[in-house]
N, C-alpha and C positions, 0 to 999 in steps of 0.2 A: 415514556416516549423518547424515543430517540431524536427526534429534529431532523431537518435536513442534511445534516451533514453528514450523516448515514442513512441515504434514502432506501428504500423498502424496493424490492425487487423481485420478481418471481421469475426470470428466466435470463439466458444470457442475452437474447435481443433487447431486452430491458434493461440491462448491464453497459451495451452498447450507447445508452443514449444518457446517463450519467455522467457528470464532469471529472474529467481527470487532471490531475495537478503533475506537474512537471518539474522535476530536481537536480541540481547538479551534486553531486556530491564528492568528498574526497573519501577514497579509500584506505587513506592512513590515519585519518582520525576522524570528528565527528560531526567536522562542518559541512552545511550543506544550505542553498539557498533555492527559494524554488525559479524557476525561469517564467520571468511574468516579465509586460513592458518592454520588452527588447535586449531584456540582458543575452551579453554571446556567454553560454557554460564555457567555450575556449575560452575567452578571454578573463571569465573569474576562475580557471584554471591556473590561467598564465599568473593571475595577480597574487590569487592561496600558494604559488611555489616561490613567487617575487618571497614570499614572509615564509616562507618554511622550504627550504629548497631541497629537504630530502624527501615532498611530498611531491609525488612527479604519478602519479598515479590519480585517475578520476571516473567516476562512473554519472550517466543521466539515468532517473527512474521515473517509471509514470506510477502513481496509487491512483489507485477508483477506491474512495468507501464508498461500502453498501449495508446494508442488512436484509435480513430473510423473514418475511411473516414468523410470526408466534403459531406452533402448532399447537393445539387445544390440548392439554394437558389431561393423561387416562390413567396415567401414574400417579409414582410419590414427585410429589413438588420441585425434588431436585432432579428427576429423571423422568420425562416424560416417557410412556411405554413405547413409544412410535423412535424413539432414539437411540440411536447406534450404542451400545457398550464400549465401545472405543473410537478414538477417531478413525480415520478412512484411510486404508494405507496409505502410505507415502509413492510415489512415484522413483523411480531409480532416478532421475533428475536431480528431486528434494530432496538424497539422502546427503 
């Protein structure tokens, strides 16, 4: 079982009502905090360059986890028959 923190979903309007978490992140290295309580992302911008000041670069991101019901498995155990052979193309976007 997965738990809450990947809740179970069968569609994107059920996608819509899951919690999303909010990040600021630096994009020259690996710090990142998430934006809870009132922090300003500008302002732990401003602070992450005060201490690294050839870090001038920042991005915000939103994550939803989720997960997808279990399809009943008709296959061998590591491939269920109802599952794609590969994953799903890529979008010109993703590449």
């Amino acid at each position: 079982m997965i738990g809450d923190l990947f809740p179970e979903v069968d569609s994107t309007e059920q996608l819509d009502d899951v919690l999303t978490d909010h990040y600021v992140e630096c994009s020259k290295c690996v710090d990142m905090v998430a934006v809870e309580d009132g922090l300003d992302p500008v302002q732990w911008a401003k602070d992450h360059r005060r201490l690294r000041p050839w870090h001038t670069t920042f991005r915000t991101r939103r994550c939803t986890r989720f997960s997808v019901p279990e399809a009943p498995s008709r296959g061998r155990p590591d491939q269920p028959s109802d599952a794609p052979a590969t994953s799903p193309p890529r979008r010109p976007s993703e590449e």
